[in-house]
ROMARDO-315903 format. One record per residue: residue in one letter; z, x, y of N, C-alpha, C in turn; residue number from 1. Coordinates in steps of 0.05 Angstrom, whole numbers, padded with zeros to 5 digits. Atoms other than C-alpha are relative to their C-alpha. Layout:
REM residues N
<site type="A" n_w="Z" n_u="X" n_v="Y" ca_w="Z" ca_u="X" ca_v="Y" c_w="Z" c_u="X" c_v="Y" seq="NUM"/>
...
//
This chain:
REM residues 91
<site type="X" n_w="00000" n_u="-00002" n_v="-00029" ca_w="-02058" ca_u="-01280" ca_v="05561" c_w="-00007" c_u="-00027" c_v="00012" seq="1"/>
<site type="X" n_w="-00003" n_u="00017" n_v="-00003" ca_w="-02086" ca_u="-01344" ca_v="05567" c_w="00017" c_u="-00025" c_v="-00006" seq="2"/>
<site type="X" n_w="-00018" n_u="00016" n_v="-00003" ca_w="-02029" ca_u="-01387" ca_v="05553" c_w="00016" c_u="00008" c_v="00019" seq="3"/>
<site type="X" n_w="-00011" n_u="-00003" n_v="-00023" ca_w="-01992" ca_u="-01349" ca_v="05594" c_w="00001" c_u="-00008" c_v="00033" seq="4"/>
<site type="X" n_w="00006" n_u="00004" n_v="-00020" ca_w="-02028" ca_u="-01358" ca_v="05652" c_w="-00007" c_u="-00037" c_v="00012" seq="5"/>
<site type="X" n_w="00004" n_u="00022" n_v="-00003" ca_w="-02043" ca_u="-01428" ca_v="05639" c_w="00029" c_u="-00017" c_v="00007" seq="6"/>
<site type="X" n_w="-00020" n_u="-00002" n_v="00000" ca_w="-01965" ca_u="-01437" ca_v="05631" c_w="00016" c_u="00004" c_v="00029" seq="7"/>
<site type="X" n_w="-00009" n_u="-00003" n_v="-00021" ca_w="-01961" ca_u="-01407" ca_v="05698" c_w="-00005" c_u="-00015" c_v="00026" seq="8"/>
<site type="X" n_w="00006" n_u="00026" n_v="-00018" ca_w="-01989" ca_u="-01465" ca_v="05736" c_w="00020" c_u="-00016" c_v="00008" seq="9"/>
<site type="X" n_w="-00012" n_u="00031" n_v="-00006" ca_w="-01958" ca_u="-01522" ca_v="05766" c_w="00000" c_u="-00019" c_v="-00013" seq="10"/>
<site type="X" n_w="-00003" n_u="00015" n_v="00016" ca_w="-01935" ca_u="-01574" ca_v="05727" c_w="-00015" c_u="-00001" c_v="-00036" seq="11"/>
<site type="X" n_w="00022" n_u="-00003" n_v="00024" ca_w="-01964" ca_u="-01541" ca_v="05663" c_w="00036" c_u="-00007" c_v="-00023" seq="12"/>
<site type="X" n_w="-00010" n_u="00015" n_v="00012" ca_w="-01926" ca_u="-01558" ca_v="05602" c_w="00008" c_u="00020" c_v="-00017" seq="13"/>
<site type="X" n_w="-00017" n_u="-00034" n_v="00013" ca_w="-01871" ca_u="-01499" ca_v="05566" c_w="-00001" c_u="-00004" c_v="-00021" seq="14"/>
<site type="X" n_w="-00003" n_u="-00001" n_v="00041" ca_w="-01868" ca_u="-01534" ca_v="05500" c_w="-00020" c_u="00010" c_v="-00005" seq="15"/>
<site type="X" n_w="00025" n_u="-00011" n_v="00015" ca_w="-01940" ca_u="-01527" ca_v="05487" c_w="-00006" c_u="00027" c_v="00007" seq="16"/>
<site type="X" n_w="-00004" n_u="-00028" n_v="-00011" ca_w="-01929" ca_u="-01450" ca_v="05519" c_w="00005" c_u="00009" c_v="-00024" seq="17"/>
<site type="X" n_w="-00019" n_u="-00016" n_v="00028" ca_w="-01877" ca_u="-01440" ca_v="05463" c_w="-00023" c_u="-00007" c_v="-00022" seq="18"/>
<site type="X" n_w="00014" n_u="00003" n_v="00028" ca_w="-01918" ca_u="-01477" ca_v="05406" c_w="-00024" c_u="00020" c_v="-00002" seq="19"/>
<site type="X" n_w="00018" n_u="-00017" n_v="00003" ca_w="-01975" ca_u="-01437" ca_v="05428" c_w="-00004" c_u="00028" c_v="-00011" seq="20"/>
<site type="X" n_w="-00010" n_u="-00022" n_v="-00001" ca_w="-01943" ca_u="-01373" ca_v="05429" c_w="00008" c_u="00002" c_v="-00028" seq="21"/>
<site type="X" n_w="-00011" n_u="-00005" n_v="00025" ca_w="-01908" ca_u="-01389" ca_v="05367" c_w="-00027" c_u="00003" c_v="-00028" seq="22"/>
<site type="X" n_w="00026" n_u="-00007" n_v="00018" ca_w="-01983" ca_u="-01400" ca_v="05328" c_w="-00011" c_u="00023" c_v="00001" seq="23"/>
<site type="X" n_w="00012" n_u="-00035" n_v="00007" ca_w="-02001" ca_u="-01330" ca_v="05348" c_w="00004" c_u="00011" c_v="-00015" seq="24"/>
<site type="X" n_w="-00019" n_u="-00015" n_v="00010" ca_w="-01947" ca_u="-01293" ca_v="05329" c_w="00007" c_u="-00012" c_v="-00028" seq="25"/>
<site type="X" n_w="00004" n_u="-00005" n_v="00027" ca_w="-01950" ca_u="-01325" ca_v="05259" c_w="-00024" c_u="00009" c_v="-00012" seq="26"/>
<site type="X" n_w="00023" n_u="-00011" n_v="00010" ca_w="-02026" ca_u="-01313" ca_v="05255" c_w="00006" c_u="00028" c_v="-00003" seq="27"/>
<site type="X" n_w="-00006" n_u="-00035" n_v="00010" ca_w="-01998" ca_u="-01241" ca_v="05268" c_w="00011" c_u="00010" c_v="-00024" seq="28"/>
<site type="X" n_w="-00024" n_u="-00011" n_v="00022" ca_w="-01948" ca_u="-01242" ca_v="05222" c_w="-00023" c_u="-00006" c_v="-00028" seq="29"/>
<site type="X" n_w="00024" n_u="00017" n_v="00021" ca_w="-02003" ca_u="-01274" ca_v="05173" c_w="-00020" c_u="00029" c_v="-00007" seq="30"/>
<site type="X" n_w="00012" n_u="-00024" n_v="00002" ca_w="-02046" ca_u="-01215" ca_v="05188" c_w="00011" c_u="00029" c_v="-00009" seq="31"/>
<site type="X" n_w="-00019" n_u="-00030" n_v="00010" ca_w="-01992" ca_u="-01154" ca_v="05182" c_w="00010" c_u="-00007" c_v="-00025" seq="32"/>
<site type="X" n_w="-00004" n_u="00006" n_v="00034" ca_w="-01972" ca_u="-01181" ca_v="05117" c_w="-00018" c_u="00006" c_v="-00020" seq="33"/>
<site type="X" n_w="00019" n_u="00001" n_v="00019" ca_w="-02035" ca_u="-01181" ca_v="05087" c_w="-00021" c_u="00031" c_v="00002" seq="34"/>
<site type="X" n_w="00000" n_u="-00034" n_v="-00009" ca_w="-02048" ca_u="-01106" ca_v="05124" c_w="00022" c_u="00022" c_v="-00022" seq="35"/>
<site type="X" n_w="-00023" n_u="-00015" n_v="00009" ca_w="-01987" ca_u="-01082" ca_v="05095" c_w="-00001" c_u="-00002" c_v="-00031" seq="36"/>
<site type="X" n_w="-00003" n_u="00013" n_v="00025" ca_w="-01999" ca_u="-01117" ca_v="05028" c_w="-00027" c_u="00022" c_v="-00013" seq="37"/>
<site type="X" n_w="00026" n_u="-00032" n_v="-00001" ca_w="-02073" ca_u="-01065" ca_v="05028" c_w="00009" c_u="00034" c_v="00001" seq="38"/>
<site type="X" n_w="-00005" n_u="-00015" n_v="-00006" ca_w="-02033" ca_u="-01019" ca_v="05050" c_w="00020" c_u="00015" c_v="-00027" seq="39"/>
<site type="X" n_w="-00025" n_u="00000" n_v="00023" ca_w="-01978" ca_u="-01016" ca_v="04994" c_w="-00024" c_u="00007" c_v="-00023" seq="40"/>
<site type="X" n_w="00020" n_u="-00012" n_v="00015" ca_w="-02043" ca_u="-01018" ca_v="04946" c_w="-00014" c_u="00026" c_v="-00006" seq="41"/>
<site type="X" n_w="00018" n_u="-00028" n_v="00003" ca_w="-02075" ca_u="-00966" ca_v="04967" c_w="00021" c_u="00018" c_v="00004" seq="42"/>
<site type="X" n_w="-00004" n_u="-00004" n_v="-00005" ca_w="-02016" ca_u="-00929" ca_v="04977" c_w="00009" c_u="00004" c_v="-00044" seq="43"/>
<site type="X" n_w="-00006" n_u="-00001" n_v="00027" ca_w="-01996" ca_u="-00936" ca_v="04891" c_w="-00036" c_u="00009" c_v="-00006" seq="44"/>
<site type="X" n_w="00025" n_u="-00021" n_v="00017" ca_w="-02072" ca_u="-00912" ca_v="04875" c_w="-00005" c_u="00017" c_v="00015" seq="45"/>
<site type="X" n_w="-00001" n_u="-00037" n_v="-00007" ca_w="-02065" ca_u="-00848" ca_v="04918" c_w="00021" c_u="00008" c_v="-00015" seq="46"/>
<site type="X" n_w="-00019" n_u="-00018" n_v="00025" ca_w="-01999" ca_u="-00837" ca_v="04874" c_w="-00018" c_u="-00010" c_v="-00021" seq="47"/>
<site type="X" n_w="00003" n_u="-00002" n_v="00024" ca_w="-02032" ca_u="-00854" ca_v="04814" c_w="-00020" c_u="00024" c_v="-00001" seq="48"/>
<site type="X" n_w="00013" n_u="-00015" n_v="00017" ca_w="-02090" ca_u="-00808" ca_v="04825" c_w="00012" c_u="00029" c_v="00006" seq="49"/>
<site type="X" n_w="-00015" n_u="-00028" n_v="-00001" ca_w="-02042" ca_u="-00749" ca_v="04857" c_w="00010" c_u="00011" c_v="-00027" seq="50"/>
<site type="X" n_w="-00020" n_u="00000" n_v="00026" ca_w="-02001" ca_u="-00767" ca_v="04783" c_w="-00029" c_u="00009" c_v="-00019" seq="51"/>
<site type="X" n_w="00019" n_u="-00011" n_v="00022" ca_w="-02066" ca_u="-00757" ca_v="04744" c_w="-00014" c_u="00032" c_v="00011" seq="52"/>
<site type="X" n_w="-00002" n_u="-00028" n_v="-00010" ca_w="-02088" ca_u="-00695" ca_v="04792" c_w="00010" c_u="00027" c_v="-00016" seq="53"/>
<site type="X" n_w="-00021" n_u="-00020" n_v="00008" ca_w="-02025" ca_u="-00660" ca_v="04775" c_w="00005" c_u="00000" c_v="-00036" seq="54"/>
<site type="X" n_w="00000" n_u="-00005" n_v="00022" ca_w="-02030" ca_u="-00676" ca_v="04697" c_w="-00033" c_u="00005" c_v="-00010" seq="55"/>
<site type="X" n_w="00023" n_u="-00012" n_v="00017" ca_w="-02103" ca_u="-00652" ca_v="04694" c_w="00006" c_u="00029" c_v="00013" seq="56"/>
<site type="X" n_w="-00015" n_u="-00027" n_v="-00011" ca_w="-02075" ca_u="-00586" ca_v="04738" c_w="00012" c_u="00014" c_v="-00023" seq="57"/>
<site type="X" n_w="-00015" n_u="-00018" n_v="00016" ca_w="-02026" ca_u="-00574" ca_v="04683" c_w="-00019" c_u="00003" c_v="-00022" seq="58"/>
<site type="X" n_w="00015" n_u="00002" n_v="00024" ca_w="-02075" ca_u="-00594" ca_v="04627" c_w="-00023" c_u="00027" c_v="00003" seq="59"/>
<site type="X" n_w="00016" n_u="-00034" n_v="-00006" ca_w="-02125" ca_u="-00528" ca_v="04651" c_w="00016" c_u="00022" c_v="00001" seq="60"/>
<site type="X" n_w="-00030" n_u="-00026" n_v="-00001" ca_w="-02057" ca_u="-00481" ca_v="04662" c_w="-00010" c_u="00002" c_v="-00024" seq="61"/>
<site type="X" n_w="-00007" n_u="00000" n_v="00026" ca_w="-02044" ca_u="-00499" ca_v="04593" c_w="-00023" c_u="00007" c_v="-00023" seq="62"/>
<site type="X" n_w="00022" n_u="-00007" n_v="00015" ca_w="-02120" ca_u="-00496" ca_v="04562" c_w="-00011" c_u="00024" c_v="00006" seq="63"/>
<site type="X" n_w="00004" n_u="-00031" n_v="-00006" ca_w="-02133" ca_u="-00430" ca_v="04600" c_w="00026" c_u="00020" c_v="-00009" seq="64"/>
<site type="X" n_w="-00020" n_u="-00029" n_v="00015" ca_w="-02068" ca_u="-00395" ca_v="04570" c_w="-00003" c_u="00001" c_v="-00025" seq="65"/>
<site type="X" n_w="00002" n_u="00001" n_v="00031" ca_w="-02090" ca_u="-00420" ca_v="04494" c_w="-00011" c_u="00019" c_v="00000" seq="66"/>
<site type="X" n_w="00020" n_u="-00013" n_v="00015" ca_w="-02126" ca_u="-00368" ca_v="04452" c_w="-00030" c_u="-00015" c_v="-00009" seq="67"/>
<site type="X" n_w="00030" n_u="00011" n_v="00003" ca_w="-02195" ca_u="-00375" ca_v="04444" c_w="-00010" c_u="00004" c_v="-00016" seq="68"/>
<site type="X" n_w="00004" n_u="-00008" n_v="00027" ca_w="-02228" ca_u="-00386" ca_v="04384" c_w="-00030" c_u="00004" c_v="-00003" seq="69"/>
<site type="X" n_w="00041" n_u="-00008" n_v="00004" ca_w="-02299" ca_u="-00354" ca_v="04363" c_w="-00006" c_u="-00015" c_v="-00019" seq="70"/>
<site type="X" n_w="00012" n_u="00028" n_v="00020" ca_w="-02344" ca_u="-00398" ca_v="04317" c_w="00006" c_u="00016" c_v="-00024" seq="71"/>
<site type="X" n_w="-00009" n_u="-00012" n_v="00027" ca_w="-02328" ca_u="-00353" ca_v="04259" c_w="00031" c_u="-00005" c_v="-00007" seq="72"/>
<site type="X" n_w="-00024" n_u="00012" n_v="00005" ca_w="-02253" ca_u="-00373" ca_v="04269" c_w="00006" c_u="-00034" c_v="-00002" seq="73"/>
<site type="X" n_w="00007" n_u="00028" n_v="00015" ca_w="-02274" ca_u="-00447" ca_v="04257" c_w="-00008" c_u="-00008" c_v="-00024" seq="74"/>
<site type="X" n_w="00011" n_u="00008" n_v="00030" ca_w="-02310" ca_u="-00440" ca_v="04205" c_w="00017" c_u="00011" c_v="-00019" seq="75"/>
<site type="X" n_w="-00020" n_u="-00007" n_v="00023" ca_w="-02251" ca_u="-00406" ca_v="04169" c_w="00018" c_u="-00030" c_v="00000" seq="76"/>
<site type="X" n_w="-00014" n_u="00018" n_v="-00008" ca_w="-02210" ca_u="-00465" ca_v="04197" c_w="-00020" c_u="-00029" c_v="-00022" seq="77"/>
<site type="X" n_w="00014" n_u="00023" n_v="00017" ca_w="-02269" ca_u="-00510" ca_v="04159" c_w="00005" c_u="00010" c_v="-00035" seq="78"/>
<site type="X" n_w="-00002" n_u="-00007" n_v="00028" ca_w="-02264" ca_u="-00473" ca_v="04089" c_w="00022" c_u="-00013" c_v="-00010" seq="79"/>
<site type="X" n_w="-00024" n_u="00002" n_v="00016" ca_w="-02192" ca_u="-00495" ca_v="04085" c_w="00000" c_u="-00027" c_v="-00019" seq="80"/>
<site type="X" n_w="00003" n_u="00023" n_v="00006" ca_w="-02218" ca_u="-00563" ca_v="04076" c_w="-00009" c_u="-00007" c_v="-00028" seq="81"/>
<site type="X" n_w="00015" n_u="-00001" n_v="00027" ca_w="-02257" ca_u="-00553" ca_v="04015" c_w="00029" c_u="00001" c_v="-00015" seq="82"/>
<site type="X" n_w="-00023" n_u="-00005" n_v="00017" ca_w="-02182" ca_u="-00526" ca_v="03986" c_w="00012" c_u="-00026" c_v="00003" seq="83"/>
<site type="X" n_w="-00020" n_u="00025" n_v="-00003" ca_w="-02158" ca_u="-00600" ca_v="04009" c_w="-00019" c_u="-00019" c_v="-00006" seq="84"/>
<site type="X" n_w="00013" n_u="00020" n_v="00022" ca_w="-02212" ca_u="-00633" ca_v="03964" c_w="-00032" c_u="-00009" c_v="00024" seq="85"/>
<site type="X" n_w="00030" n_u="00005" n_v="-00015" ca_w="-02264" ca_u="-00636" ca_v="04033" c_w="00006" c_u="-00019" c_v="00016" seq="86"/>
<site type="X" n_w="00004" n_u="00021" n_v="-00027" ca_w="-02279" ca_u="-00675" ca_v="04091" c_w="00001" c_u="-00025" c_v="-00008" seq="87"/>
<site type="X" n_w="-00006" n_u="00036" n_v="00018" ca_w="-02265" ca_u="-00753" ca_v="04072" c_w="-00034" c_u="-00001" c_v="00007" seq="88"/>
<site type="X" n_w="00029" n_u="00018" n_v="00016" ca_w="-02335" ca_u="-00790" ca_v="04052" c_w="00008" c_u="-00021" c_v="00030" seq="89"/>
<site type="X" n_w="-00002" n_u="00025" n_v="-00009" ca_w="-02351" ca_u="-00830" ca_v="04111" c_w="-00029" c_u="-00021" c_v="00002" seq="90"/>
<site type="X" n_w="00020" n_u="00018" n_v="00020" ca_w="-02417" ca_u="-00865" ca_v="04071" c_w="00019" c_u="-00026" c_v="-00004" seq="91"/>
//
């Protein structure tokens, strides 16, 4: 507003109106770039965590429709090991 009005004087001087005008409007452009550039950021880590959201969503579907196993159905699940020579040696 103040160039403008300074601009609007008598014998005031239009180049340095325009050059003035023109340093704004790149500071703007300077500024919405680097808005937009935050913006784009944060705009890929709300999809990424909607994308991990929706694959921990399915990952509970999927672990609440397994069968569930009682500790006596583990420990059959451990005996088999002994028939495959045992748990590796990690000494």
């Amino acid at each position: 507003m103040a160039l403008l009005q300074e601009v609007s004087k008598p014998g005031s001087d239009v180049m340095e109106y325009v050059k003035g005008l023109n340093a704004i409007l790149e500071h703007k452009l300077e500024i919405i770039s680097v808005l937009r550039s935050r913006l784009l950021g944060f705009y890929y880590h709300l999809k990424q965590e909607e994308d991990l959201s929706k694959k921990f969503s399915e990952q509970q579907t999927v672990n609440q429709a397994a069968p569930e196993h009682d500790s006596v159905d583990l420990l059959k699940d451990d005996a088999h090991l002994e028939d495959l020579g045992g748990p590796p040696d990690i000494n």
